[in-house]
Structure formats: C-alpha cells, structure tokens
TIMITI-408045 format. One record per residue (C-alpha): residue number from 1; residue in one letter; chain; y, z, x. Coordinates in nm, 3 decimals. Each point is the difference from the previous one (the first is absolute). Example, Ala and Ser with C-alpha at 12.3 -4.5 7.8 and 13.67 -1.06 7.14 Angstrom:
2
REC  num  residu  chaine    north       up     east
REC    1       A       A   -0.450    0.780    1.230
REC    2       S       A    0.344   -0.066    0.137
This chain:
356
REC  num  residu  chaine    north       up     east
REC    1       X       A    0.998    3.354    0.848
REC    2       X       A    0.207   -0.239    0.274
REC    3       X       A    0.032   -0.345   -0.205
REC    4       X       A    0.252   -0.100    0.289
REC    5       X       A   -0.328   -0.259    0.119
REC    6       X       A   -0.155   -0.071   -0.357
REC    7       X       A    0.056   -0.229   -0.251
REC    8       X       A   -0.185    0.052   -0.329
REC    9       X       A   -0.030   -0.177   -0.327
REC   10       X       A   -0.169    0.017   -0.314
REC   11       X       A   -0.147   -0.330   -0.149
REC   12       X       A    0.023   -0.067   -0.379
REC   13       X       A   -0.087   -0.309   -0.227
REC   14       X       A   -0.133   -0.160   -0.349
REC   15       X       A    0.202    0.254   -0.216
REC   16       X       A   -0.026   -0.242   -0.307
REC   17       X       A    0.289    0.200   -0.172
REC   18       X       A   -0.092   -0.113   -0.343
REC   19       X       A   -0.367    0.008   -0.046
REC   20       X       A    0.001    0.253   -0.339
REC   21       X       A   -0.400    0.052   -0.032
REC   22       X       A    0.072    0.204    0.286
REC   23       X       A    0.338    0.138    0.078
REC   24       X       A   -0.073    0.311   -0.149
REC   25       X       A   -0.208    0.047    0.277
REC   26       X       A    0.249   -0.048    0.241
REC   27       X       A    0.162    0.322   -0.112
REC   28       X       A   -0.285    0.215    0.065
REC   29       X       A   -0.073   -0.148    0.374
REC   30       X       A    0.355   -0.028    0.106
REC   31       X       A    0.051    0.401    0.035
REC   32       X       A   -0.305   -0.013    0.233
REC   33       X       A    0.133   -0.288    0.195
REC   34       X       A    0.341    0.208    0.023
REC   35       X       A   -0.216    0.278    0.165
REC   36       X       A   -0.173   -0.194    0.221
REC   37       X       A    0.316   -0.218    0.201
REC   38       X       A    0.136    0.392    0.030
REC   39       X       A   -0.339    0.143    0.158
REC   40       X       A   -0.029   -0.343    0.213
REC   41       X       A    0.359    0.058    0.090
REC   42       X       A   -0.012    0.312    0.081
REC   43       X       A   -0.296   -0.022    0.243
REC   44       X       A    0.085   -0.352    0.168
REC   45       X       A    0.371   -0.032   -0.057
REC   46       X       A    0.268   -0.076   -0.225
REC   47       X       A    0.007   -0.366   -0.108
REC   48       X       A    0.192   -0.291    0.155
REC   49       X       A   -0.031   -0.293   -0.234
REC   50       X       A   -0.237   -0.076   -0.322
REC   51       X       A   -0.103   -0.328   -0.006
REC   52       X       A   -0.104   -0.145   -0.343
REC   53       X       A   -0.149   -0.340    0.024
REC   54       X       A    0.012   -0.128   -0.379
REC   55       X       A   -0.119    0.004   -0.357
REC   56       X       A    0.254    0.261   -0.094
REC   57       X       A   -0.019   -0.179   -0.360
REC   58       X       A   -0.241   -0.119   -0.221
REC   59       X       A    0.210   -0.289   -0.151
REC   60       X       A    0.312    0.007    0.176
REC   61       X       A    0.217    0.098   -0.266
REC   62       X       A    0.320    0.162    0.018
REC   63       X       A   -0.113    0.313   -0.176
REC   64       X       A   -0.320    0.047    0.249
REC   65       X       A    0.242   -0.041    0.283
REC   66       X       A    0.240    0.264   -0.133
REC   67       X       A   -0.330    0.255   -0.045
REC   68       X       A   -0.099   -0.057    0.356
REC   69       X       A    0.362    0.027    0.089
REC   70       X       A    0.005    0.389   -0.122
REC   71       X       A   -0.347    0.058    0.144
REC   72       X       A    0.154   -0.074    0.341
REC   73       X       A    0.272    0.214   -0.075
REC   74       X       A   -0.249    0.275   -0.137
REC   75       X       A   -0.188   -0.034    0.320
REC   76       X       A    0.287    0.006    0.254
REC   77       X       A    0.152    0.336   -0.197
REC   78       X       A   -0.398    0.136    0.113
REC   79       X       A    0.106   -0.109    0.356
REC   80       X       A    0.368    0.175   -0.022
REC   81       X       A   -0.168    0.290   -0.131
REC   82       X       A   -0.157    0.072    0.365
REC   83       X       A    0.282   -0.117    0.187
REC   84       X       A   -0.136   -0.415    0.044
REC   85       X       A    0.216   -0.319   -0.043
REC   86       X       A   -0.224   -0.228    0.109
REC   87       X       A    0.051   -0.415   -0.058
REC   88       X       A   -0.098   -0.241   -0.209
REC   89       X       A   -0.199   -0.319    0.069
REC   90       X       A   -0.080   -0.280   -0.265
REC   91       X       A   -0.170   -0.350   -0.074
REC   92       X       A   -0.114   -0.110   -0.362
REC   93       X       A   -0.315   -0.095   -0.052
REC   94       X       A   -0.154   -0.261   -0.274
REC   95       X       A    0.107    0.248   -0.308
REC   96       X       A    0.329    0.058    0.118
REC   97       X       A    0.117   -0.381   -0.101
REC   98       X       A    0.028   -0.128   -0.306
REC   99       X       A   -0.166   -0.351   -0.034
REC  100       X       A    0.134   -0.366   -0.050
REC  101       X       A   -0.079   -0.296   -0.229
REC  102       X       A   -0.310   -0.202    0.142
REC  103       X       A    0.250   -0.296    0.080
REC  104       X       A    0.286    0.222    0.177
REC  105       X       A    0.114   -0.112    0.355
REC  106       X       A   -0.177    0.267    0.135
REC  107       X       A   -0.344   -0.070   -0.134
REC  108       X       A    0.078   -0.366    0.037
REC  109       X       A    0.036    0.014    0.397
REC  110       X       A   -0.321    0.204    0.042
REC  111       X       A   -0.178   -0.292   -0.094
REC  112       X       A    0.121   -0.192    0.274
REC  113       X       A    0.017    0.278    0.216
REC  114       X       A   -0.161   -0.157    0.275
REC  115       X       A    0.275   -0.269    0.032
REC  116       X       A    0.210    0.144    0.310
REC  117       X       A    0.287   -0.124   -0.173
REC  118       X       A   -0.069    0.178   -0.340
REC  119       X       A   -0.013    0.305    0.212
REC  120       X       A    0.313   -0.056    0.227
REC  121       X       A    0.243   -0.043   -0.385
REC  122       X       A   -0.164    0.288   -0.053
REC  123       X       A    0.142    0.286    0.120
REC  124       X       A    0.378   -0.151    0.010
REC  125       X       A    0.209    0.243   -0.073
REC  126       X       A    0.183   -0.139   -0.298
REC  127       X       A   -0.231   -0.217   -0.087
REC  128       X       A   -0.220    0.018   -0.365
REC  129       X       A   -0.291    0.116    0.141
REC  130       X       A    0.114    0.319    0.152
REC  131       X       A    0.223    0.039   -0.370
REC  132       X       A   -0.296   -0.024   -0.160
REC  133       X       A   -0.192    0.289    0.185
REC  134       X       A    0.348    0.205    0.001
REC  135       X       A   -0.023   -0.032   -0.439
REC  136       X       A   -0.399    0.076    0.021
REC  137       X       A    0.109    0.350    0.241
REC  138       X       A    0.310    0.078   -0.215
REC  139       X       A   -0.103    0.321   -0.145
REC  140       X       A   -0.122    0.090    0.340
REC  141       X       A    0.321   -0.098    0.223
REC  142       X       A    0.182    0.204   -0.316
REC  143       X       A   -0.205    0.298    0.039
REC  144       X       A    0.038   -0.074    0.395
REC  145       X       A    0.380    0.047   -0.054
REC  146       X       A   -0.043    0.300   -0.258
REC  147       X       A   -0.128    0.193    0.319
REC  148       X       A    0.209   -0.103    0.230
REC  149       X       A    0.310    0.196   -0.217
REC  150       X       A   -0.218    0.270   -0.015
REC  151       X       A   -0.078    0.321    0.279
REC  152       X       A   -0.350   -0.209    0.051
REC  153       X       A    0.025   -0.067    0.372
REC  154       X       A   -0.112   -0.405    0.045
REC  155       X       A   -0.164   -0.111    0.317
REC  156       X       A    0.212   -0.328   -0.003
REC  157       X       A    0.213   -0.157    0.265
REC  158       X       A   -0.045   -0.410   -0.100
REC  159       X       A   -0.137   -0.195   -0.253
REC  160       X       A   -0.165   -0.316    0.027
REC  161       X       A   -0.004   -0.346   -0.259
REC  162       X       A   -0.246    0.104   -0.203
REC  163       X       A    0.028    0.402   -0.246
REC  164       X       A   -0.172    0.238    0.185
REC  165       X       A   -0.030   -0.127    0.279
REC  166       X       A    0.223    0.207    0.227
REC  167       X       A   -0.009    0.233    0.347
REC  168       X       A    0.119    0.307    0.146
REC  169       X       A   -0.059    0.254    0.312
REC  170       X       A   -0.063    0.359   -0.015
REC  171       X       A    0.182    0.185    0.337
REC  172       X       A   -0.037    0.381    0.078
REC  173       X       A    0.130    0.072    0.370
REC  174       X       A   -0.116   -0.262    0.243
REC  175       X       A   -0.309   -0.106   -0.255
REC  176       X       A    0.040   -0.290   -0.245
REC  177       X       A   -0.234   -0.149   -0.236
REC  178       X       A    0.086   -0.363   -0.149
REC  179       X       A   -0.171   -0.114   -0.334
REC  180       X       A   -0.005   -0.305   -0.207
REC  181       X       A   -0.066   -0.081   -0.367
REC  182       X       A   -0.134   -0.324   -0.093
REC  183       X       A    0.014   -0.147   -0.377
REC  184       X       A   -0.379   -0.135   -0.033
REC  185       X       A    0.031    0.020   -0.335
REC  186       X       A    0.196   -0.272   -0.096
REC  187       X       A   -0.243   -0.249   -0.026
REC  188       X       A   -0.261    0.180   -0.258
REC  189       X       A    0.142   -0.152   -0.296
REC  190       X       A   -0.295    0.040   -0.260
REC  191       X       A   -0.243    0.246   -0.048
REC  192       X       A   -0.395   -0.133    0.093
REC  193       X       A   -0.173    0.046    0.347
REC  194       X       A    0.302   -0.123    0.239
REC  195       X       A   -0.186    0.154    0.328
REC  196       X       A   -0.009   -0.258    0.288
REC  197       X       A    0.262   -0.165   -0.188
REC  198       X       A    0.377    0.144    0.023
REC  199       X       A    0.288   -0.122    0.245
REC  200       X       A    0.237    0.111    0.305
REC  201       X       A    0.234   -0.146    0.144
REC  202       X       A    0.036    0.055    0.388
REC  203       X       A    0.368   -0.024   -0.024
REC  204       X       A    0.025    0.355   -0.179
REC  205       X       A   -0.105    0.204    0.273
REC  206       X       A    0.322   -0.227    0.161
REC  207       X       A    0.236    0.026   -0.262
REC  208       X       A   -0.056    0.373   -0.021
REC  209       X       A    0.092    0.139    0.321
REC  210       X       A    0.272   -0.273    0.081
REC  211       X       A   -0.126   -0.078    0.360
REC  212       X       A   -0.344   -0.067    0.151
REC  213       X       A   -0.212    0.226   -0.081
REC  214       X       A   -0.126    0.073    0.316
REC  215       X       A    0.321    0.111    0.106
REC  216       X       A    0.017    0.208   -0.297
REC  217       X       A   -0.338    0.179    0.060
REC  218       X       A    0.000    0.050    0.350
REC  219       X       A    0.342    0.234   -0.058
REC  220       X       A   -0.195    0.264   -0.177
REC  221       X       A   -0.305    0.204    0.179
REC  222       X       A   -0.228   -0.083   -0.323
REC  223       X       A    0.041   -0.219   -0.322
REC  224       X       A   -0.176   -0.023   -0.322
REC  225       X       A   -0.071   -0.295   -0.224
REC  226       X       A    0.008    0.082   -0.354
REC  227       X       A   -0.101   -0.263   -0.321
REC  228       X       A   -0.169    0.025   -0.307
REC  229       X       A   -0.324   -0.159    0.084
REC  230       X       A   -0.219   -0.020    0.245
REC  231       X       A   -0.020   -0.344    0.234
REC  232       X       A   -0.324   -0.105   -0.148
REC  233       X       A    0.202   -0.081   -0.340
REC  234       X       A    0.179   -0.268    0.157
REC  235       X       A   -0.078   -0.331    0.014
REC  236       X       A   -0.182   -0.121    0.274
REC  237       X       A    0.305   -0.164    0.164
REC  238       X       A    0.219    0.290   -0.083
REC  239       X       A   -0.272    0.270    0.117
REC  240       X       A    0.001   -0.226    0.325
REC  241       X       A    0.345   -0.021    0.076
REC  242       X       A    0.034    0.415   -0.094
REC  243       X       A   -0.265    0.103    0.274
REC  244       X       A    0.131   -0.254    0.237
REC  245       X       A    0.422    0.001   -0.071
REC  246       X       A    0.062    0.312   -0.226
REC  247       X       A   -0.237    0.234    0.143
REC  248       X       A   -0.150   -0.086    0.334
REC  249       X       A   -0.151    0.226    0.267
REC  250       X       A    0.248    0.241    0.152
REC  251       X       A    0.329   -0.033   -0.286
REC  252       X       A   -0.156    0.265   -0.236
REC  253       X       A   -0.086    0.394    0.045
REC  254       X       A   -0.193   -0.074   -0.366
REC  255       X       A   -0.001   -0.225   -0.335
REC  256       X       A    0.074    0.254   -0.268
REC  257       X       A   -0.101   -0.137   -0.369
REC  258       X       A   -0.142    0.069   -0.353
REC  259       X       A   -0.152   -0.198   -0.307
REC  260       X       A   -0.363    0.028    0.086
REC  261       X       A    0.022    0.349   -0.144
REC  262       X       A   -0.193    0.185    0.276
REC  263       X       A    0.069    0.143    0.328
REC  264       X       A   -0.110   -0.156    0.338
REC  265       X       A    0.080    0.066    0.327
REC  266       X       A   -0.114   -0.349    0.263
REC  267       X       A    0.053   -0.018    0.360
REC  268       X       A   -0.107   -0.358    0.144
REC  269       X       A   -0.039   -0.008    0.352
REC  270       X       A    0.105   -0.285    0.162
REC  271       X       A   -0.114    0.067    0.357
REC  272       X       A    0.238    0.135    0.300
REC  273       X       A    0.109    0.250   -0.217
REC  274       X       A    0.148   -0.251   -0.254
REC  275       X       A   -0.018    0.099   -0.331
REC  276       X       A    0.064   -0.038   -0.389
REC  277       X       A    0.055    0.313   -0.229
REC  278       X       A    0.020   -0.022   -0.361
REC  279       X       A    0.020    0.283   -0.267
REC  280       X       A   -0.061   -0.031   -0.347
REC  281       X       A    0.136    0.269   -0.311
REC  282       X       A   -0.208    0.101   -0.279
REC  283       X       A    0.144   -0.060   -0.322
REC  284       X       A    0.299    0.284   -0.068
REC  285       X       A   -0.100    0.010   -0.370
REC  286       X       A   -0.071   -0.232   -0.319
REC  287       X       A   -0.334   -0.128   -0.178
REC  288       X       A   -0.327    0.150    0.136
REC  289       X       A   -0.155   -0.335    0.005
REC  290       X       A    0.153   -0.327    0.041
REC  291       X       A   -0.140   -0.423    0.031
REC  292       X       A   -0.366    0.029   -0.001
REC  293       X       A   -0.014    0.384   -0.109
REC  294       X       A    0.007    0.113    0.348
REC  295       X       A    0.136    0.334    0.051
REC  296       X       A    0.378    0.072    0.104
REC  297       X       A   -0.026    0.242    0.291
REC  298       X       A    0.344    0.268   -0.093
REC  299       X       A    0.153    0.086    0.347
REC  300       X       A    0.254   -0.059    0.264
REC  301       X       A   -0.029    0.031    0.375
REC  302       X       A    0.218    0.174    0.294
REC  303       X       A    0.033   -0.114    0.339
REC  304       X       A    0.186    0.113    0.323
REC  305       X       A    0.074   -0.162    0.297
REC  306       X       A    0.018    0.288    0.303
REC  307       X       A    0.195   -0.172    0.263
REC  308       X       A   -0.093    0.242    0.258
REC  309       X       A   -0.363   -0.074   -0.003
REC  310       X       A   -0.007   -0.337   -0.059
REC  311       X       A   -0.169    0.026   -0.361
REC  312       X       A   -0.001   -0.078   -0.331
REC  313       X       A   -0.165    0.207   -0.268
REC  314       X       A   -0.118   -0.135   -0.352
REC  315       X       A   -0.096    0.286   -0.255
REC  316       X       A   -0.115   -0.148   -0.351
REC  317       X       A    0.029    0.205   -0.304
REC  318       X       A   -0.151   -0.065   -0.366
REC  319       X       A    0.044    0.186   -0.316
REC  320       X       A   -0.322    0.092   -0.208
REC  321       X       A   -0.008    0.182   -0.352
REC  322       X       A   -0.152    0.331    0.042
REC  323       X       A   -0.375   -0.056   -0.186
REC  324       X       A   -0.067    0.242   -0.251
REC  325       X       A    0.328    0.175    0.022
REC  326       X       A    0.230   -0.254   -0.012
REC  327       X       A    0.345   -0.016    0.177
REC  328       X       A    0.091   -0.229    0.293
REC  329       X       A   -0.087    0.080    0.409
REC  330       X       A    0.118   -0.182    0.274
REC  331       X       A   -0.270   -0.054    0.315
REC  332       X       A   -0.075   -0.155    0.318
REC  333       X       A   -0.116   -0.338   -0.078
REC  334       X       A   -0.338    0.035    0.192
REC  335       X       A   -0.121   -0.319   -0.114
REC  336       X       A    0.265   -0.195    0.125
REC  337       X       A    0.004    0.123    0.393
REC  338       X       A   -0.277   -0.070    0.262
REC  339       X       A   -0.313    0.202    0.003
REC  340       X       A    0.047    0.381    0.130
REC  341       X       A    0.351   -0.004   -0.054
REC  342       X       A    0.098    0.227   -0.289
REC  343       X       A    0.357    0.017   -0.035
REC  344       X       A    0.188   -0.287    0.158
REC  345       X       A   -0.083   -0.269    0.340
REC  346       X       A    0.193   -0.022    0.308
REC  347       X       A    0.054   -0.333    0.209
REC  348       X       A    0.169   -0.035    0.307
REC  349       X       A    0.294   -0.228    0.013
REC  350       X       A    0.221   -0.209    0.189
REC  351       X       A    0.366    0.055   -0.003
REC  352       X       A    0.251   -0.231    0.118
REC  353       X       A    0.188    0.220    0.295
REC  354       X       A    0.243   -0.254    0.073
REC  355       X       A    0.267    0.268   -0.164
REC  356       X       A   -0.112    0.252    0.245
C-alpha cells in the first residue's frame, strides 16, 4: 500500500495500570489486541503515531508508572516485529496525578478562580502554583523522562507551563500533521462528581506552541487537539473560553479524548461547511464497571487522514469476552458509529493548503 498521502493513528486511553480485580484480564485480551493493530495495519497501513490521552494509572504511583512503562515497550517490540516505529503522543488524565492537601495553593486558587488576577499568577512560570501542579505530575513527568531515554519514539517538540501539556507535528513528504496536548486534569483534585466543574487556562494552548497559535496551526495541512476530558467537564467559563479560544471553528482537524469510557465519533456542523469533530476512546482496559455501575466499554479506535481525498476515517474497535467459550475478541464497535455503517465512518475534511 502507498502511505506517501496517509497519515494514520491508533487512539488509546483509561489504561488504569493498577486496578488488580482485573489485571489478570488484561493478559488474556492484550494478545488479541496485538493481533488486531497487525491485521488493521496490514490492510490500511503501517502506523504513524499512537496517541494515548490519559489514565495510564490508577493512583499515580511510581510502580504503576513503571508497569505501563514496559507495556509500552512490550507493545512497540509488537510494532518492530512487522517492521513499524511509529510515535508516541501523551496527556495525563485525572489518575495520572497524585492529589494535594485541601488547603494547597493549587486548590486554594480554584476557589477564586474567577478572579482574573488569581488566574493571570497562575500559570507564572516560577511561580507556586505551577510548582505545585509540577509535585502533583511528578511520577508522570518522571515516567515522561524514563521514555524519552528509551527507543519509544515521543511526539514532542515543546512543552508548555503546565505537565502534559505539550505539542508536536508529524511530517511525511510534503504532508504534516500538528497536534497538541492539553493538561485538563489538573484541576480534579478530589474524587466526587467534578463534571461541569474542572479548569483551563487559555494561556496553555499559548505557552505550548511558543507563538500564536494560529500561526502554529495554519503551518500544518491538519491538527488534532488531544486532552483527557471532554469540553463539557469544564466549567462553564472554561468550556466557554475552550470552544471560543482553544478550539474554535477552522484550528482543529478533531478533539481526540478519553475518560467517559466509550467510543463516539461527533461531527457538528456549523453551516458553510464549518465544522467541529470530536472522537472519543473506549476504555483500553481496567474495572468492568465504574461510578454508578455503568459498564466500561474495553476498546481503542484507529483513524486515518487520506490527504488525497480530502478525508478522514474513524474505525472504532471494542473487545468482548467470547460467551460460553471464553477468551477475548476484538470487533467493530457497531454501536458506536452511525446507523448502516458497520466497520468505521468517513467525513470529508478541510485541509489547510496554504503549504501547497
């Protein structure tokens, strides 16, 4: 197959490396999710960057982080093994940070986050805020580094302020493809229902790419926005000034993001051909249930991005246990993609040509 004009990626999240009732498990389904990036692989293309959009821990300790660490390494020997080196992209999510004291500066300024100077002190660079969140995302920025002096290819060419939140752009002949990772989950310091409630700051999107960010998008021919959650877990300020600063009409091919532990492919059409894409990844593994008992879709999506048509493709997959016989199979997740579409959905896109 010609890749020369595709870009592909596979789409991972909410590992929860630590979960015991259940990490058994993981050793049964992991052979058949092995099988399944070599068959997609094979049939599509060889993979250009995995994206993994947080909850790679359960509790962010040190010891979880060094599990998921050889998992990573387990997985990219699986990619070696049919001649793939593909990249790594990362953002923690709300497991992957290890929580303060009720009266630490962090948790402190969110009560007066609404103050514009509150949120200005902020994110200074040296200043005890930004410490603060750089102790809670220690064992992250430490397994962060532990990767970085491995073989593990990372997707990183600038950081911002804030851990995680950091950028980088794909090239293969005259195609690019810019993304950017966004910490939202610095600001979910206690367990509890926290949706409609969590914080971002506009001047991340800033700090990470060092320059305006329009300047920065409009240099690649598509760009994807990758976080932990979903918009409508921010605050209403913060989910206001994300749809209208961090991600309005025409900056971003798609939002890429996990915690809701199912998959979901949107497109919102804004008229003129204007539009907002979002997809969300399943669960990669952990509890079957979690909150309220609801069930933990197991899964993991792939996408591509064929720059000769014009299109991006979205192809959900979900693990189930074999009824009766037991053993792990990896499937289309039908449920998750518009009615008659059994495999994956295609939309037309808009790329910037300004690099033609």
């Amino acid at each position: 197959m010609n890749t020369e004009n595709i870009f592909n990626w596979l789409h991972i999240s909410d590992f929860h490396q630590g979960m015991r009732s259940s990490e058994h498990l993981w050793y049964d389904v992991k052979g058949s999710f092995y099988e399944d990036i070599k068959y997609h692989c094979l049939k599509f293309g060889d993979l250009d960057v995995v994206i993994f959009s947080g909850d790679l821990t359960q509790q962010a300790q040190k010891g979880e982080f060094d599990a998921v660490t050889k998992e990573i390494e387990a997985l990219w020997e699986q990619f070696k093994s049919v001649g793939q080196n593909p990249s790594l992209f990362l953002v923690p999510g709300n497991h992957d940070l290890e929580r303060p004291k009720a009266h630490s500066p962090v948790a402190m300024a969110l009560q007066s986050w609404t103050n514009p100077e509150v949120v200005e002190a902020f994110f200074q660079k040296d200043g005890p805020y930004v410490d603060q969140v750089k102790a809670m995302f220690k064992n992250y920025s430490q397994f962060l580094n532990k990767l970085k002096s491995s073989k593990i290819p990372l997707l990183e060419d600038s950081v911002g302020v804030l851990p995680g939140d950091c950028c980088g752009v794909w090239k293969k002949g005259e195609n690019s493809v810019g993304l950017i990772g966004l910490n939202t989950a610095w600001s979910q310091l206690t367990n509890g229902a926290l949706q409609g409630k969590l914080e971002l700051g506009i001047k991340q999107i800033h700090h990470t790419t060092k320059q305006h960010i329009s300047e920065w998008a409009s240099e690649n021919h598509a760009n994807f926005l990758v976080t932990h959650h979903p918009a409508g877990w921010l605050s209403p300020k913060s989910e206001s000034d994300f749809n209208l600063e961090v991600n309005p009409l025409g900056r971003f091919t798609a939002h890429l993001f996990g915690h809701m532990h199912e998959s979901i492919a949107v497109q919102e059409d804004y008229g003129d051909s204007e539009v907002k894409r979002s997809f969300q990844a399943s669960s990669l593994f952990g509890l079957e249930t979690y909150g309220e008992k609801k069930e933990r879709r197991h899964g993991y999506n792939f996408g591509q991005i064929d720059f000769s048509n014009d299109v991006i493709i979205w192809w959900p997959k979900r693990a189930e246990q074999r009824a009766g016989a037991g053993g792990w199979t990896i499937r289309p997740d039908t449920g998750s993609l518009p009615r008659q579409q059994n495999e994956c959905v295609t939309y037309k896109i808009q790329l910037n040509k300004k690099k033609n």
